[in-house]
N, C-alpha and C positions, 0 to 999 in steps of 0.2 A: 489596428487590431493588436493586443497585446500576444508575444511571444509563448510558445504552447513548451512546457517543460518535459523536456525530455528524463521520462522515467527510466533509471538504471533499475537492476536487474536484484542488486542489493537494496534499494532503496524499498522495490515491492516486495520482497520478502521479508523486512522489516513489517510492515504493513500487514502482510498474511502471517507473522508470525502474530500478531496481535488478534488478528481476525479468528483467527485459529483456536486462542487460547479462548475465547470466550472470555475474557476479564474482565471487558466494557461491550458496551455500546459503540459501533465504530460510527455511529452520529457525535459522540461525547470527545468531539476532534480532540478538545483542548488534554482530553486525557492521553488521548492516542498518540496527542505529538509527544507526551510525558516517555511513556512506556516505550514507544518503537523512537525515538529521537529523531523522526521526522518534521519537519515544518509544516505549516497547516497551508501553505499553496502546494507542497508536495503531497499531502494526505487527500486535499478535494480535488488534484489531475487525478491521482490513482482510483478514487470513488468513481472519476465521471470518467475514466478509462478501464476502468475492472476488467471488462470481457475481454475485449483487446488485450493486453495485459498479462493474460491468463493464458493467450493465442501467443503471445511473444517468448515468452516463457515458461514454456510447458516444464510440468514437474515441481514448479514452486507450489502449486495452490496443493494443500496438502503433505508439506515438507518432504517433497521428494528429490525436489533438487538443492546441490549444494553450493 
């Protein structure tokens, strides 16, 4: 079983800074790695861990934390 990538705390705020703006489609990965300078095995963990995520660190979804 391949190794599960531990999402930093910078890395999903990149991600929700994107999600946020509304610019894309956050399906349209290949943009999304553009914009937020993410990798795209780092963009489909944070897709397939969102909720979680959001429970880790509270105050990012929404630009409240810094």
């Amino acid at each position: 079983m391949a190794e599960v990538k531990e999402i930093t705390k910078e890395e999903f705020q990149a991600y929700e800074a994107v999600r946020a703006s509304g610019i894309t489609n956050m399906y349209a990965v290949p943009t999304v790695e553009v914009i937020s300078g993410l990798d795209r095995s780092t963009i489909l963990a944070i897709m397939e861990k969102y909720s979680e995520l959001n429970e880790k660190y509270p105050g990012v979804r929404g630009g409240l934390a810094k």
